[in-house]
C-alpha positions in Angstrom: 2.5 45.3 9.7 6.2 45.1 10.2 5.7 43.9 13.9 3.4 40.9 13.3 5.9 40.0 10.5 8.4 38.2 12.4 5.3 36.3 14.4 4.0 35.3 11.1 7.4 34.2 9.6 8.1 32.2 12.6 4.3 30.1 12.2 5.3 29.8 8.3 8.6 28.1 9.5 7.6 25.9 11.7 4.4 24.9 9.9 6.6 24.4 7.1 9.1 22.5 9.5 5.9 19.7 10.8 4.7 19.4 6.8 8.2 18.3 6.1 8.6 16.2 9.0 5.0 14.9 7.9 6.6 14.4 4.4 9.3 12.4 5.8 7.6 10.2 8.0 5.4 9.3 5.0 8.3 8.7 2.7 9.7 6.7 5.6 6.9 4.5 6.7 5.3 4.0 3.4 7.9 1.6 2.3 7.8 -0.4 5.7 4.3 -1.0 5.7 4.0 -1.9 1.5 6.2 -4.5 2.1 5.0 -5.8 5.8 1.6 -5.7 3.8 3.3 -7.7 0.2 4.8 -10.2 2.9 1.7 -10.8 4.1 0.0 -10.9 1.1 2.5 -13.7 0.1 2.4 -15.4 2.9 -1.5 -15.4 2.5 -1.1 -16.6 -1.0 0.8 -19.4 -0.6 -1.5 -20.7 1.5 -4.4 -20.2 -0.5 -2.6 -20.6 -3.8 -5.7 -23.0 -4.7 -8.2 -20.3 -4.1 -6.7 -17.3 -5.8 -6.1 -19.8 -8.5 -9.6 -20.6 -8.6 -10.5 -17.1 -8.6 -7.9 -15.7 -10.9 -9.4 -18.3 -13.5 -12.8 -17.5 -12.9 -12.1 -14.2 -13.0 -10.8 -14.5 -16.5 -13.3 -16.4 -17.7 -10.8 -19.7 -17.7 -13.7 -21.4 -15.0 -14.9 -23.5 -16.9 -11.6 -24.9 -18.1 -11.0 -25.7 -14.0 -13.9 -27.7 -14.0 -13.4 -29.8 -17.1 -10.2 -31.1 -14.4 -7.3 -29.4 -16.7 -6.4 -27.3 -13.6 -6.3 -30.2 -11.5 -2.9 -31.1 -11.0 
């Protein structure tokens, strides 16, 4: 018991040691890629402002006030 101890302590540490290092790299990368993927989504946006438009209306039931031509602008 008290010899595989040290072996097991040693496994716990640097277990714990990778999770934490897994932890940071999260904390790290999430950030980056949220706002790579917002810039795209932008990006994406503005050029098909007219379709999410379209779709945002329709999505809210405001389609058929697009197609009476209040929309169009």
């Amino acid at each position: 018991m008290q010899r595989s101890l040290p072996g097991d302590y040693v496994a716990n540490a640097s277990l714990r040691r990778t999770s934490i290092l897994n932890a940071g790299v999260c904390w790290t990368e999430a950030p980056a890629a949220l706002t790579i993927f917002l810039l795209v989504a932008i990006g994406m946006g503005w050029r098909c402002r007219g379709l999410w438009q379209w779709f945002s209306h329709r999505k809210h039931g405001w389609g058929k006030m697009k197609r009476s031509g209040q929309w169009d602008q």
